[in-house]
mmCIF entry with sequence, helices, sheets and N, C-alpha, C, O atoms, coordinates in Angstrom:
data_MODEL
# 
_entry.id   MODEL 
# 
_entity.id                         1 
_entity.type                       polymer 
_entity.pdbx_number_of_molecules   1 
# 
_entity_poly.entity_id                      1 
_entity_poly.type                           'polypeptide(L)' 
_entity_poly.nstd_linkage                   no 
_entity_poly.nstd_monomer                   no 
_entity_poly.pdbx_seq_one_letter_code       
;(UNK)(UNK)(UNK)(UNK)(UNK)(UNK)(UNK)(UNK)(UNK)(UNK)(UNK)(UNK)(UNK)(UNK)(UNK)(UNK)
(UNK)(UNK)(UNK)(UNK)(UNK)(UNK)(UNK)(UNK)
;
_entity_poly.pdbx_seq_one_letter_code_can   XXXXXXXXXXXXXXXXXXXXXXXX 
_entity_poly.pdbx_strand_id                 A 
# 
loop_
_entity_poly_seq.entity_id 
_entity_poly_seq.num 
_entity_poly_seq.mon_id 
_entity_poly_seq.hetero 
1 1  UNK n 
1 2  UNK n 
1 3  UNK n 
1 4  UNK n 
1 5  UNK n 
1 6  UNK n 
1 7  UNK n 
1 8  UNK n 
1 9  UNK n 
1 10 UNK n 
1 11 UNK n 
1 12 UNK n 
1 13 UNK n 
1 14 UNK n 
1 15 UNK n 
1 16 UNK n 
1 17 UNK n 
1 18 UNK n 
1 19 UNK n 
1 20 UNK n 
1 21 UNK n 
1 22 UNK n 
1 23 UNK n 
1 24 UNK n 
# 
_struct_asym.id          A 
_struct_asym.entity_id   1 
# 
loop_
_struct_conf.conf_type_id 
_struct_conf.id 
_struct_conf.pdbx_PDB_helix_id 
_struct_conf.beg_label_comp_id 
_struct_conf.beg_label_asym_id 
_struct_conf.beg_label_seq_id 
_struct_conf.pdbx_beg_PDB_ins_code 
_struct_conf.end_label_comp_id 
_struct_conf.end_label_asym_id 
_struct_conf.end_label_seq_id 
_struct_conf.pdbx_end_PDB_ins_code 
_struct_conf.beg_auth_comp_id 
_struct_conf.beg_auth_asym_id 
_struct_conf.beg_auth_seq_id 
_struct_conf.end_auth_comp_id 
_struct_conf.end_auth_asym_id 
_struct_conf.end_auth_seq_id 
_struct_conf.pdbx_PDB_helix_class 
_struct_conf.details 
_struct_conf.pdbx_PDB_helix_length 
HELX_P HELX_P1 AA1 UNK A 4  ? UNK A 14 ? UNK A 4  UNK A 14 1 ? 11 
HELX_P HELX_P2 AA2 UNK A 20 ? UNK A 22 ? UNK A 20 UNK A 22 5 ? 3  
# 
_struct_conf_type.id          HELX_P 
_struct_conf_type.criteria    ? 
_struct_conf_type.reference   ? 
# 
loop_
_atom_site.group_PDB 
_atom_site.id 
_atom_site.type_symbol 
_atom_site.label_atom_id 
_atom_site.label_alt_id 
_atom_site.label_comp_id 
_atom_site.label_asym_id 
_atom_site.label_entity_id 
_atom_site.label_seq_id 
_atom_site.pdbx_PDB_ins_code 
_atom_site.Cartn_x 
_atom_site.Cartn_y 
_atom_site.Cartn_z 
_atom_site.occupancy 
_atom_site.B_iso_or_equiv 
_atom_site.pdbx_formal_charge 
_atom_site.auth_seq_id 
_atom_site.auth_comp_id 
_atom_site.auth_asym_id 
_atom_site.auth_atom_id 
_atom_site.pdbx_PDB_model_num 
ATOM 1  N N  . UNK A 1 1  ? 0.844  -1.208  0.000  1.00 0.00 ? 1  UNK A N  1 
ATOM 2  C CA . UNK A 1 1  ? 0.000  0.000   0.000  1.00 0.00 ? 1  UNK A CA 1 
ATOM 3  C C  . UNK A 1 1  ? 0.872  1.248   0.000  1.00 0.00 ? 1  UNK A C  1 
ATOM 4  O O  . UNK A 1 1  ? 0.762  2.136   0.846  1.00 0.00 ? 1  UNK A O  1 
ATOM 5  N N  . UNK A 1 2  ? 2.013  1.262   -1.311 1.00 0.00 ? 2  UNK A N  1 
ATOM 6  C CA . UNK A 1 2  ? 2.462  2.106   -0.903 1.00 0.00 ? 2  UNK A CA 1 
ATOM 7  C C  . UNK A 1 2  ? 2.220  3.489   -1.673 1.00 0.00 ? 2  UNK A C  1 
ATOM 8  O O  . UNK A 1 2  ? 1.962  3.607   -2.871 1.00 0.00 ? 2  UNK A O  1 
ATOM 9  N N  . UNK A 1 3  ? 2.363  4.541   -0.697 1.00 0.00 ? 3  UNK A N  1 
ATOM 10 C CA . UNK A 1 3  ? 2.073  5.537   -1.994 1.00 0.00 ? 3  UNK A CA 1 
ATOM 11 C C  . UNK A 1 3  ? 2.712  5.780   -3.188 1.00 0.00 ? 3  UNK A C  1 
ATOM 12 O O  . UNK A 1 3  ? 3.286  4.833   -3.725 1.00 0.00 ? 3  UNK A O  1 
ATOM 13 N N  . UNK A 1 4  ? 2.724  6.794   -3.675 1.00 0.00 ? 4  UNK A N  1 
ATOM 14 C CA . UNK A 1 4  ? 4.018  7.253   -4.940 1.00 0.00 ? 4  UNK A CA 1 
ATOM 15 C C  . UNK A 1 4  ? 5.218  8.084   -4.282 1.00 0.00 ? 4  UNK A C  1 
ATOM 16 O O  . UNK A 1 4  ? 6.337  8.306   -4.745 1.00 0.00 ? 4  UNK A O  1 
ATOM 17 N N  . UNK A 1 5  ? 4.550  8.549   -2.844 1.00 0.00 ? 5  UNK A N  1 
ATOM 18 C CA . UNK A 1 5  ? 6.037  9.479   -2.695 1.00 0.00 ? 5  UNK A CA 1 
ATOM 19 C C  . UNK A 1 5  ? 6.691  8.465   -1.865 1.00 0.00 ? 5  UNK A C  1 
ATOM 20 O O  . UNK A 1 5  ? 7.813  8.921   -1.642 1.00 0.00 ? 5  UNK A O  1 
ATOM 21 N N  . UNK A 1 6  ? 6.609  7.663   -1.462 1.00 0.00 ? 6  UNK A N  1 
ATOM 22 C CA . UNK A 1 6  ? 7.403  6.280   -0.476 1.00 0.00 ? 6  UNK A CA 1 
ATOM 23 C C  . UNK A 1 6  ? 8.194  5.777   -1.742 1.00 0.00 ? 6  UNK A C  1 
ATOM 24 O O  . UNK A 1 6  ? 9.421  5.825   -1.827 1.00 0.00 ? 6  UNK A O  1 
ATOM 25 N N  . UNK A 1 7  ? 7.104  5.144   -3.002 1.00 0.00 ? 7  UNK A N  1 
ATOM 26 C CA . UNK A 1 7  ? 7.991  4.850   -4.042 1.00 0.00 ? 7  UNK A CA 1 
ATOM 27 C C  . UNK A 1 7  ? 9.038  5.612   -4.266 1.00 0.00 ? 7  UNK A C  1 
ATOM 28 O O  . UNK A 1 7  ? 10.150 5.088   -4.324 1.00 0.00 ? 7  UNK A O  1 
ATOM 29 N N  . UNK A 1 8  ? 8.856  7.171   -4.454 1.00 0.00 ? 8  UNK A N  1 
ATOM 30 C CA . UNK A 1 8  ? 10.021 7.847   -5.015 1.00 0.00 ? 8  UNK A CA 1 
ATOM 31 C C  . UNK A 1 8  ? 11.293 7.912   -4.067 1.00 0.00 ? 8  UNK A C  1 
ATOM 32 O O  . UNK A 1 8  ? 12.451 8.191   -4.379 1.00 0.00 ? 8  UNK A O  1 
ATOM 33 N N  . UNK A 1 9  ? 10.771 7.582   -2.828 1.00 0.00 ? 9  UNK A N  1 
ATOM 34 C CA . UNK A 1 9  ? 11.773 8.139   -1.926 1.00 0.00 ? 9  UNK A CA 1 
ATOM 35 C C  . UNK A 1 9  ? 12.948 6.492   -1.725 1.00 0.00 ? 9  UNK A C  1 
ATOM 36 O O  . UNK A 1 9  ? 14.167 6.336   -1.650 1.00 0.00 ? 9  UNK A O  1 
ATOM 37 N N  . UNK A 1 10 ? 11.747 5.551   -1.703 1.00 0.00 ? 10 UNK A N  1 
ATOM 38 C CA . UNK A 1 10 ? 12.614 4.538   -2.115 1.00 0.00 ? 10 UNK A CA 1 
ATOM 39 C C  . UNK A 1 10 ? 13.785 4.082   -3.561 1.00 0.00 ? 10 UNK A C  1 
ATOM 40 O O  . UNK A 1 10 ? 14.601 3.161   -3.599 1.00 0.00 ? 10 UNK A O  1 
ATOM 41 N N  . UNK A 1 11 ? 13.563 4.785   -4.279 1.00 0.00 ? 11 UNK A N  1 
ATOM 42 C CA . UNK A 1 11 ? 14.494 4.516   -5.522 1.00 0.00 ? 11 UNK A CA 1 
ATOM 43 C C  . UNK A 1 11 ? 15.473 5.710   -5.100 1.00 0.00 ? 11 UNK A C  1 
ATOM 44 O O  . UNK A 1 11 ? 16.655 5.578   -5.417 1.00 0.00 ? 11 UNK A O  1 
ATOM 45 N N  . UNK A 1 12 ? 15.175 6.591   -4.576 1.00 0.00 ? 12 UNK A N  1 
ATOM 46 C CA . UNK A 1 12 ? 16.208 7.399   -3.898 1.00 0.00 ? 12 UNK A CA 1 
ATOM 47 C C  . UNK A 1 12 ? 16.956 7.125   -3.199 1.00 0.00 ? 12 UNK A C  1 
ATOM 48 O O  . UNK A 1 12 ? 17.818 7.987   -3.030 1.00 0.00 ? 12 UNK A O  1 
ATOM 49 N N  . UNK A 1 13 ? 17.096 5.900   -2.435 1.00 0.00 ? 13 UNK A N  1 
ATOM 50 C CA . UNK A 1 13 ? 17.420 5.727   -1.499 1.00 0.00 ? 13 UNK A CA 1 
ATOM 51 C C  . UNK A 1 13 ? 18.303 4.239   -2.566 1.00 0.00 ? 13 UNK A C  1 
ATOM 52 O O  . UNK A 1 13 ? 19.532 4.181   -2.550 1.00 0.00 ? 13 UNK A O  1 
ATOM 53 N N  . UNK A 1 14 ? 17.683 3.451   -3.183 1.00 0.00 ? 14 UNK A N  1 
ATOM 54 C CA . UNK A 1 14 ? 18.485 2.920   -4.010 1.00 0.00 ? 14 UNK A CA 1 
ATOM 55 C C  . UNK A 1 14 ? 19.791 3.791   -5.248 1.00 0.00 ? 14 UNK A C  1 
ATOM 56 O O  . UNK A 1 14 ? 20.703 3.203   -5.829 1.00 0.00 ? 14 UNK A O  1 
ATOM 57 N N  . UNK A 1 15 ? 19.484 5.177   -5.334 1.00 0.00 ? 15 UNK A N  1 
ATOM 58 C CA . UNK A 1 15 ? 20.252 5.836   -5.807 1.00 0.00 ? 15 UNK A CA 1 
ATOM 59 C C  . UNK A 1 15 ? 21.528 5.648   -5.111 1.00 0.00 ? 15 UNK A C  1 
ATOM 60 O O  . UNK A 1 15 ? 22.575 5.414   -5.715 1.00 0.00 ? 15 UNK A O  1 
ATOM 61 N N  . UNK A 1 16 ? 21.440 5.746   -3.892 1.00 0.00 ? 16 UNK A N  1 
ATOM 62 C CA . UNK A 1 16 ? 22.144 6.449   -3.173 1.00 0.00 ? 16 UNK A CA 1 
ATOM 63 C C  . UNK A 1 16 ? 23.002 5.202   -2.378 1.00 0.00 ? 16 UNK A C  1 
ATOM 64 O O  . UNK A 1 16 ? 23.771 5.518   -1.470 1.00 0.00 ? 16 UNK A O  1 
ATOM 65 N N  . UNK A 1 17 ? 22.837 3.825   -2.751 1.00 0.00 ? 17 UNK A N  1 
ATOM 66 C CA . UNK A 1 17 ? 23.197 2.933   -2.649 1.00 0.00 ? 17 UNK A CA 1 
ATOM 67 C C  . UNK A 1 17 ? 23.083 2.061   -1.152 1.00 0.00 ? 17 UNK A C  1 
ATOM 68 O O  . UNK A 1 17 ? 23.803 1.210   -0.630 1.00 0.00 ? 17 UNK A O  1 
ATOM 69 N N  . UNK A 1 18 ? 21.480 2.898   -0.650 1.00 0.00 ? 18 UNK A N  1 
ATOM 70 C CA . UNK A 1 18 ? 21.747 2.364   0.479  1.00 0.00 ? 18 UNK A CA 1 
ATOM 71 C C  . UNK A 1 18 ? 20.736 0.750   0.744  1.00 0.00 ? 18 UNK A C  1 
ATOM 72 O O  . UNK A 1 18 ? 20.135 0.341   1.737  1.00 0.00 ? 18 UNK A O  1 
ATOM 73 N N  . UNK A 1 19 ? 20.905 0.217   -0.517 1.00 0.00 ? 19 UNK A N  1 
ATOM 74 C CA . UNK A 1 19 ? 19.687 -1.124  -0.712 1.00 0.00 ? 19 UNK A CA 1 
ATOM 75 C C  . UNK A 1 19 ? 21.130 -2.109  -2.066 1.00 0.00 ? 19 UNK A C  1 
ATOM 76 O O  . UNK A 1 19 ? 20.789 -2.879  -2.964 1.00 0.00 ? 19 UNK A O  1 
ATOM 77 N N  . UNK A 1 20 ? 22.534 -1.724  -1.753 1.00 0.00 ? 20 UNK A N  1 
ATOM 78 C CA . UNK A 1 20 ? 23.257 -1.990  -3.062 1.00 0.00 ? 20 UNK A CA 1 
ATOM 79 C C  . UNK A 1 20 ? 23.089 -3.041  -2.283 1.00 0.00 ? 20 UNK A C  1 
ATOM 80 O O  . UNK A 1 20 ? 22.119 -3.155  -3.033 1.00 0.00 ? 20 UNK A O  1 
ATOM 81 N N  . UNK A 1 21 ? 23.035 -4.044  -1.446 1.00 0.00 ? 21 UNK A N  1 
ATOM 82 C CA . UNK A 1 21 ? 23.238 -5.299  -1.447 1.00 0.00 ? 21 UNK A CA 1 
ATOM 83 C C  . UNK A 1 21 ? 22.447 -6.108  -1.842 1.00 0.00 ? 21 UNK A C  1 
ATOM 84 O O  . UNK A 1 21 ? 22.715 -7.254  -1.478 1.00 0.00 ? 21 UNK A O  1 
ATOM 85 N N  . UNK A 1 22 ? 21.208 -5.955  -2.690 1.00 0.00 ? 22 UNK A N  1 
ATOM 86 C CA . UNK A 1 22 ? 20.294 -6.399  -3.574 1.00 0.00 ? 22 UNK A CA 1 
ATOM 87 C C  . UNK A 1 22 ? 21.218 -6.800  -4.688 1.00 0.00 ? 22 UNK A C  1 
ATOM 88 O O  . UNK A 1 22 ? 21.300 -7.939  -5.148 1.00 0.00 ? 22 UNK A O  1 
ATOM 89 N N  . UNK A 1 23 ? 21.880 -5.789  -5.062 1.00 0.00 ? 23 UNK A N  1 
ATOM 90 C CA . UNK A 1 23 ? 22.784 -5.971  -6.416 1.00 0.00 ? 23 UNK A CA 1 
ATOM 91 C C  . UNK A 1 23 ? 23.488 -7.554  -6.571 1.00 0.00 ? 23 UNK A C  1 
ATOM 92 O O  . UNK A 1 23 ? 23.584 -8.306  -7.541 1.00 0.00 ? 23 UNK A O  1 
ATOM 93 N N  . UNK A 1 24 ? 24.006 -7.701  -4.875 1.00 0.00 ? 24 UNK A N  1 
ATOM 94 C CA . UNK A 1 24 ? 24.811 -9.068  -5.771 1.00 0.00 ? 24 UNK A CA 1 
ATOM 95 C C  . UNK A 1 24 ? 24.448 -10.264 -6.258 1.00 0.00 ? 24 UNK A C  1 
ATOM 96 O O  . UNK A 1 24 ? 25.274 -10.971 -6.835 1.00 0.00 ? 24 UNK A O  1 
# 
């Protein structure tokens, strides 16, 4: 249930590499 600004703030937050351990 998330909104759009949680979305945005989440890919922001993947910007910013703080979710990089998904990457490996």
């Amino acid at each position: 249930m998330n909104t759009q600004q949680e979305i945005l703030e989440a890919m922001n937050d993947l910007d910013q590499g703080k979710f990089g351990y998904l990457e490996d």
